[in-house]
N, C-alpha and C positions, 0 to 999 in steps of 0.2 A: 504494500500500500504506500502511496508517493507521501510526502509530507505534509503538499498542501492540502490531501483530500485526510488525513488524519487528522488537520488544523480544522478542516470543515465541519467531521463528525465529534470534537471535541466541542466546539460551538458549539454546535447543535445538543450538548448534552447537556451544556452549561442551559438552552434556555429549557430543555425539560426538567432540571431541578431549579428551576427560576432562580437559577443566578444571573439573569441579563441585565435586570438593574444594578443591578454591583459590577457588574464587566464594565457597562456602558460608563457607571460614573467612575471609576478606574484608567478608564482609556481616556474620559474627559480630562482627567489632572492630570493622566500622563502628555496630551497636547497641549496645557495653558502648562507644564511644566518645560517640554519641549523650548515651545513659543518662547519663555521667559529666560530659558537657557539661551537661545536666538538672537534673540535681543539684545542679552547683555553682551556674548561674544559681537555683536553688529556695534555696539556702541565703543568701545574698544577702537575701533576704528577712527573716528573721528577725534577722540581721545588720545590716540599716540599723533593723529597729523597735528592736533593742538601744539603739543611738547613739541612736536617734532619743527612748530613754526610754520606747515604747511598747509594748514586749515583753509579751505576753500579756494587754494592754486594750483591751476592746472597738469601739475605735477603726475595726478595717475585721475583717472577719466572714471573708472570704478570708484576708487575712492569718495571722488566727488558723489557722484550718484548717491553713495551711501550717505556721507555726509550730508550731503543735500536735503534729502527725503529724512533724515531725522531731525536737520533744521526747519522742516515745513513741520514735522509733527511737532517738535517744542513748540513754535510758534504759536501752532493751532491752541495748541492748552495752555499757551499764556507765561510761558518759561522760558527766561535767555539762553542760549544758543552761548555758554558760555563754560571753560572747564570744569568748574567747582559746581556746576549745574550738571554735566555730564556726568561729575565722577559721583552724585549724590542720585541721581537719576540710576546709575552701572550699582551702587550698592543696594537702593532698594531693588532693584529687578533681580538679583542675586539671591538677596534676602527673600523675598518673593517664590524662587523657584528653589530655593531650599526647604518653606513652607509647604509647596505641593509637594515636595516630594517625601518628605517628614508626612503628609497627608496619605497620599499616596500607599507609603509601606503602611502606616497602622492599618489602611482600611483593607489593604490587600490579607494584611494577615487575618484579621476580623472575618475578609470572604472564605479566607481558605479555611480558618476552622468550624465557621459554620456551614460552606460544601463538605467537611469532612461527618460533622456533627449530621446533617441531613443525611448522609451516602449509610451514617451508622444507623441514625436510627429505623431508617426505611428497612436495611437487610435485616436489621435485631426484630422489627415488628414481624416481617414474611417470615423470618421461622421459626417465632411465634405461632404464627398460624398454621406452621407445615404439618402437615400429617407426620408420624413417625418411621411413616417409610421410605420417608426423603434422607432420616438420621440412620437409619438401617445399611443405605447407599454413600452417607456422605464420610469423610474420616473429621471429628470434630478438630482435630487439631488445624486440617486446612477451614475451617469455618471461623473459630476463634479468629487465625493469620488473615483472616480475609475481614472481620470488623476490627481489625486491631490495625497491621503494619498496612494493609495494603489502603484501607479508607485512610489514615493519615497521607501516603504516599500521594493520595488520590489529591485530597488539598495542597501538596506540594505541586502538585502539576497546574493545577488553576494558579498558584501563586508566578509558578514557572513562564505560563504561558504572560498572565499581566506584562510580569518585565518585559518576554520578548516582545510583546507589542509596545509597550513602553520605548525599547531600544529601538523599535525601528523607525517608530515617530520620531525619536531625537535625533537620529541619523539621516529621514529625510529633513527634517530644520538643518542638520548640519550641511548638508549637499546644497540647502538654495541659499545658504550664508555664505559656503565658497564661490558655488556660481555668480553670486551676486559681484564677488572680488574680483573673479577672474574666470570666466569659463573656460578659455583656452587651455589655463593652466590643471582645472578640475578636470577637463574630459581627459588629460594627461593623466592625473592622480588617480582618479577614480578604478578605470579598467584593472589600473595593478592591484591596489586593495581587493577589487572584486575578485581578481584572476585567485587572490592567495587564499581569501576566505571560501571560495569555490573549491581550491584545492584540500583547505581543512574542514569541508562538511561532514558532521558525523553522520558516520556508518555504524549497524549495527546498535545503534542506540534502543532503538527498540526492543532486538532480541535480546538487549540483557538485561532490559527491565521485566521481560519472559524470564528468562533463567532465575532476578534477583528474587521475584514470587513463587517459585517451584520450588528455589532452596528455601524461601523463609516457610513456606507450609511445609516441607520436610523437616525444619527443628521446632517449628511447635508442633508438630505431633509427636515427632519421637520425645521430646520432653513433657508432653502433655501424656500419653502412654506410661511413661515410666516414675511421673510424680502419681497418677491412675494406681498404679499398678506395684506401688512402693512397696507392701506388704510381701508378696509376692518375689520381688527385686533380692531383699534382703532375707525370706525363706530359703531361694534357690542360691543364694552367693553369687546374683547377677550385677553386682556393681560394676566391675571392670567392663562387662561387656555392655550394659547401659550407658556408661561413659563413654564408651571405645565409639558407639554407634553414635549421640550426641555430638562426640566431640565431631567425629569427622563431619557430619554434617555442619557445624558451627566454623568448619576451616572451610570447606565448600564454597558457605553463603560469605565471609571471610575474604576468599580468594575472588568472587565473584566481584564483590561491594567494591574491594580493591581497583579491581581493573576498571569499573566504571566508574569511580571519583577520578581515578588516574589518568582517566581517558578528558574528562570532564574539566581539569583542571590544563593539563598537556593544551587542550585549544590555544587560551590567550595564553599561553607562556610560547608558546611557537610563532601564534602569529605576531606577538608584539617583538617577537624578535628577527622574524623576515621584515616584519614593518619599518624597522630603525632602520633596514638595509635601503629597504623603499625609499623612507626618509630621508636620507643623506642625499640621493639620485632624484628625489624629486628639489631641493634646495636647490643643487647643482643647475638644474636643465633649467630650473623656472628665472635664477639669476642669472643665466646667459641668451634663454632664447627671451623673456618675454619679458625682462629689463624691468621689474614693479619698483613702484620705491618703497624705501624701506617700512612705513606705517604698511602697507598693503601687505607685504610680503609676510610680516610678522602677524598679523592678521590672518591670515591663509592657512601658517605654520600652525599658531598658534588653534585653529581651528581643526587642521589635517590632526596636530597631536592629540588632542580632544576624542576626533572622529576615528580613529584607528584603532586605537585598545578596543573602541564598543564595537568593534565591528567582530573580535576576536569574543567580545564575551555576549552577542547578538547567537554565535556560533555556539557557547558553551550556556546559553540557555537551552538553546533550543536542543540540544542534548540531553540535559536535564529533564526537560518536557517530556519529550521523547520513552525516556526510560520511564517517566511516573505514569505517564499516559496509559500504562499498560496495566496501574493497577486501578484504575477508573473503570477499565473496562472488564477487570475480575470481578472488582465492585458488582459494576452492573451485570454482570454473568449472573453472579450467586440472586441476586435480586432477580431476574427474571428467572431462574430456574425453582425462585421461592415461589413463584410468585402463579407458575404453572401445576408446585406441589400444593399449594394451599386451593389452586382450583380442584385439584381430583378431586376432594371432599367436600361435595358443595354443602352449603349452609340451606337450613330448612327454611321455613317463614311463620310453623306454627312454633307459638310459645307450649313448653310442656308445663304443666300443672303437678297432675297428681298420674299416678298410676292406679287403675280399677281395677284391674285382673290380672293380666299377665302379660309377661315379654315370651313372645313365641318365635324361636328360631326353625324356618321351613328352609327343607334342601339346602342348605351352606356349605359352600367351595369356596378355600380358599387357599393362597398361592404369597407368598412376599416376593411382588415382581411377575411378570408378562412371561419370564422364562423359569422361576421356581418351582421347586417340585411343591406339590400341591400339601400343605399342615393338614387343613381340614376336608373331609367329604361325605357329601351329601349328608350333613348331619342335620335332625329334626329332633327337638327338645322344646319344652313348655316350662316357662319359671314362675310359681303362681308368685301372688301377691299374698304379704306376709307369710311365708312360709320359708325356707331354710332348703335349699341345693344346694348339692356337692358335688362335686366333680373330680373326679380319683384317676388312678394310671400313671402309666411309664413315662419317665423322662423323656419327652420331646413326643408326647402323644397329642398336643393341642392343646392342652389345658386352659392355659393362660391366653392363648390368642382366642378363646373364646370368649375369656373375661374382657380382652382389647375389644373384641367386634362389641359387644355390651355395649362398655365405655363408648363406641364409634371411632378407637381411633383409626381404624381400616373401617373401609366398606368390604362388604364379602365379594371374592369375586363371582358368584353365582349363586342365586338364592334370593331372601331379602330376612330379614328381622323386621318385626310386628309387635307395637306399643299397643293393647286394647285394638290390636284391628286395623292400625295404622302402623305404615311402615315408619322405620325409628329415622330415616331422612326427610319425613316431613316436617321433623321438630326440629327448632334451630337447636343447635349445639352446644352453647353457652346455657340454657335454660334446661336442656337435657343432663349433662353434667354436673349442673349444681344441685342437684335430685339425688347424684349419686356420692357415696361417699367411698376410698378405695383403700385398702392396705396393701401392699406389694411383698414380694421377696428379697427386694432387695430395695431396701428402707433408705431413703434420701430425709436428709434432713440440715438444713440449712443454716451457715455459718455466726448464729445468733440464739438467744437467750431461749431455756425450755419453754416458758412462757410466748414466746412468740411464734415457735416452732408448734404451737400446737394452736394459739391464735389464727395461724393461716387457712385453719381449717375455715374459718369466718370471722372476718376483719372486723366485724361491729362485734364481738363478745365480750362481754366484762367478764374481769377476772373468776367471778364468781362461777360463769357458766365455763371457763379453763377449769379449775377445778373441778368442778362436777364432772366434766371428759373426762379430766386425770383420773379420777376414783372410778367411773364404771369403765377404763378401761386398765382397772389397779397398779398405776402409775405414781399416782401419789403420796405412797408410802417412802418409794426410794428418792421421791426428788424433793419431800421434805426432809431428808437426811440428809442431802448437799447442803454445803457450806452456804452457799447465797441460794438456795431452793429455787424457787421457778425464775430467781434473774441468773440460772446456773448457765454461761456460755458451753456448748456444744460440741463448738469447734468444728473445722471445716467436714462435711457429710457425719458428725455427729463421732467423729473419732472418739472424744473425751468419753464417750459414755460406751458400756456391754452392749452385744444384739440383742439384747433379751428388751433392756433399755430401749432401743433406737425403737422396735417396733413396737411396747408399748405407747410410746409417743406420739408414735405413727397412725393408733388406732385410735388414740385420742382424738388428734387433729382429724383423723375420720367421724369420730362418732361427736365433735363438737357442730358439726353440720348438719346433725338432726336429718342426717340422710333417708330419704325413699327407699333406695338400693343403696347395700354395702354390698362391697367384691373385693373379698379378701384372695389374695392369692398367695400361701402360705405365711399365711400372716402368723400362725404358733412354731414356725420353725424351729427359731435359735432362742424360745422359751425354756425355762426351768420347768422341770414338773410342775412344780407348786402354781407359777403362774399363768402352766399351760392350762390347769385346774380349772384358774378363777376364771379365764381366759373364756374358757368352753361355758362356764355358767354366766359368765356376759352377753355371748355370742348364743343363747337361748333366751335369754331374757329381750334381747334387741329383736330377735325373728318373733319376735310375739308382736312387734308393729311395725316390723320394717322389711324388707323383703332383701333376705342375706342369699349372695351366691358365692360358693367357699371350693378352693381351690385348696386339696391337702394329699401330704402323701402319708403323714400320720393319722391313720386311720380313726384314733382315739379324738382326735378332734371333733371327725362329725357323725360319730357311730347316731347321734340323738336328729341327723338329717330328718325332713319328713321323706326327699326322695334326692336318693345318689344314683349318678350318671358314670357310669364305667366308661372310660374312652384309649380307645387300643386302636394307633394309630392311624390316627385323625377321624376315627368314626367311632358311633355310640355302640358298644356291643352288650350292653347290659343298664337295666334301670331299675328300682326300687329301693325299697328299706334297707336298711341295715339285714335284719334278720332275712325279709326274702330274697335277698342276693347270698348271705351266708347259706342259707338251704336250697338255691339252686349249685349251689358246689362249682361255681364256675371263676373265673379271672378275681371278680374280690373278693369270693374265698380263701383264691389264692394269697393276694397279696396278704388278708387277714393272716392263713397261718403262715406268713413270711414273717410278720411283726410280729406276733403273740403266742406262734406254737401252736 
């Protein structure tokens, strides 16, 4: 892709996150900055013919022009045409374009962390909304690297690009300030600047701003993996080799960053050093072929010196650009592929209320992904209202993706699920969900105070109604024994505390939601007897008004089921009681005397 049609589609991006008003007033102070830089090099002119005695003698025919035409503007507004008048006129216009441009960089930076702040919060909302089978496909580490380095990078490019446009406004003021001196002498000057900056265009710039996002999403993941997975690290005696893999990737991204500042910086330090060569050669020719006098000439110089290093760092902005520009459009990748996931799942339009009778699952097929082998099939199961399902079986039989289709966070791939009669995608999502309350297996819990951690279950509850969670879900024995009891911090996914702990917490924050349906999905796992006990007479006291479906492989959990679902790879092969699945001597008989003899 050429550079100007990457200049066009970056445009174009800036006005779909409405930064145009900020571009536009940007580009405004970089022309009355330009303009005012103009100016004061054009007044300068008439300034050294002063000194120089030669004010208004036909000495150089340019000059005059110039001098001229700023003696008609003094005039006009009413100011002598006189040194002490020039050099207080040459300070405020100085002064003046060092205020735009003091102007200028705050507001630039201002744009760029609010284009970063918008690029973050837009992707952080879409996967928000994604379904969980966009997190199934994605690696979280390259999602973190993509709201983190690469939306910063992202406002480095909008800053990138301001300047280059900045630079190049100033550079055209600077071409019609020589022109104005001496054309003959500029159409000289000019082609060789151009020839050199032509020959130092970056290359490549692009593909290493590709590379610098491929290495930075491979060290946040492998460090997000192995801070993940720390228990684990230091079980197996995997430090060295965690390290070994970090580290090279951290010389990688290292070795990469290198070459592209190197590259980045290498512009103007080359070209201001062919330039001085330029420099000397253009002195030369322009004091023998085209005779200026000396205010003119110093005028020209003093402008070409000006105008030459920017042409070398016009070059090594746009380099910069170049390489940031590519994480704008990681940006915008992840956002549009949020943006397609959060479509699979459309949203309902009816509010849910209440449940009357049952969630009925007809014919469900289901598949994680277009080409996965299928979890569930043809499964048909009825959940009444206020009663207690169970759902039993082998590891990786479905269990829990039945508890997810429940929840909705898949649709099934074939089939449909029925609220009362009504399939469960005509209910919006949000109002379905808050009906439900959930305990998982693997217990998340959030880097802040017991008391808050179980508040989440519903943000308006007084302490009073935390407690009362706490006790029926017999939590509040051992967290009145902490030192600072319900302000006891956590710690990040609730480290500080047992599993036994984390999940009762867990059930808490479930059962402070005064849920329709609870869906526990081995929620008594990593209990104690004792509290697997209380656990089980909670979890019969709640099915008496609330409609509990319970995922266990401890069978002692729901032996008090009104009806268990045996599921033996992804389909239903057995349904009833406790006891009339024990006397038909089939699969949870089996599992029974696996657990009890």
């Amino acid at each position: 892709m050429s550079s100007l049609r990457q200049f066009w589609d970056f445009l174009k991006c800036m006005l779909r996150w409405k930064m145009g008003p900020q571009t536009v007033l940007l580009t405004g102070l970089g022309v009355l900055g330009a303009l005012a830089e103009g100016i004061g090099v054009g007044i300068l002119i008439p300034m050294l013919e002063t000194l120089q005695g030669s004010a208004g003698s036909a000495g150089s025919h340019a000059a005059s022009r110039i001098s001229n035409a700023l003696g008609r503007a003094f005039r006009e507004l009413g100011l002598p045409f006189t040194l002490p008048m020039i050099l207080a006129v040459a300070v405020g216009v100085f002064i003046t374009q060092a205020i735009l441009t003091y102007a200028r960089s705050l507001l630039t930076i201002r744009a760029q962390d609010r284009f970063t702040c918008a690029l973050r919060t837009r992707a952080f909302s879409n996967l928000l909304g994604s379904d969980l089978a966009f997190f199934h496909r994605s690696r979280i580490g390259e999602l973190i690297n993509t709201l983190t380095t690469e939306s910063q990078r992202a406002g480095f490019a909008l800053s990138e690009m301001i300047q280059m446009v900045s630079m190049l406004l100033l550079l055209s003021i600077y071409l019609l300030v020589q022109l104005a001196i001496s054309w003959k002498l500029t159409l000289v000057a000019f082609p060789i600047l151009g020839l050199i900056a032509l020959a130092l265009r970056p290359r490549q710039s692009y593909a290493m701003g590709v590379e610098l996002t491929q290495e930075n999403e491979t060290l946040q993941s492998a460090a997000l993996e192995s801070l993940s997975g720390i228990r684990e690290i230091k079980a197996l005696s995997l430090e060295p080799l965690s390290l070994a893999n970090l580290g090279q990737s951290a010389e990688r991204l290292m070795n990469i960053d290198i070459c592209y500042m190197n590259r980045g910086y290498r512009f103007t330090m080359i070209y201001q050093s062919i330039v001085m060569i330029a420099f000397a050669l253009i002195v030369i020719f322009a004091n023998r072929t085209f005779q200026l006098n000396f205010a003119s000439l110093l005028a020209f110089l003093l402008v070409l010196q000006r105008f030459a290093p920017r042409v070398g760092l016009l070059t090594e902005y746009r380099h910069w650009w170049l390489g940031y520009s590519r994480s704008v459009d990681r940006v915008e990748q992840l956002i549009r592929e949020t943006d397609r996931a959060s479509a699979t799942l459309a949203d309902g339009t009816v509010p849910f209320r209440m449940l009357e009778h049952a969630i009925t699952l007809c014919d469900i097929d289901f598949a994680y992904g277009s080409q996965a082998e299928e979890v569930l099939r043809r499964v048909s199961i009825t959940i009444p209202k206020g009663r207690m399902t169970a759902i039993v079986g082998a590891s990786g039989a479905g269990k829990s993706t039945l508890l997810d289709l429940i929840a909705r966070f898949y649709d099934p791939s074939s089939g449909n699920i029925q609220v009362d009669g009504k399939g469960l995608p005509e209910f919006q999502v949000a109002t379905w969900r808050r009906a439900i309350g959930m305990v998982s297996q693997d217990t998340f819990l959030f880097n802040d105070t017991i008391g808050n951690n179980i508040r989440y279950g519903s943000l308006q509850a007084t302490q009073a109604e935390i407690e009362e969670a706490a006790h029926r879900a017999y939590a509040h024995e051992f967290i009145v024994n902490l030192p600072e009891q319900y302000q006891t911090t956590v710690g990040d996914r609730g480290v500080k505390l047992s599993g036994g702990q984390r999940q009762r917490l867990a059930l808490a924050r479930a059962l402070l939601r005064r849920p329709q349906i609870l869906l526990l999905d081995e929620a008594t796992s990593d209990l104690d007897s004792e509290s697997e006990r209380f656990i089980q007479q909670a979890i019969r006291e709640i099915s008496q008004s609330c409609t509990v479906v319970a995922v266990a492989h401890r069978l002692s959990t729901i032996e008090h089921a009104d009806n268990i679902i045996v599921v033996e790879q992804g389909q239903v092969v057995e349904q009833g009681t406790h006891q009339q699945l024990l006397s038909l001597g089939g699969r949870y008989a089996l599992y029974f005397k696996m657990q009890f003899g």
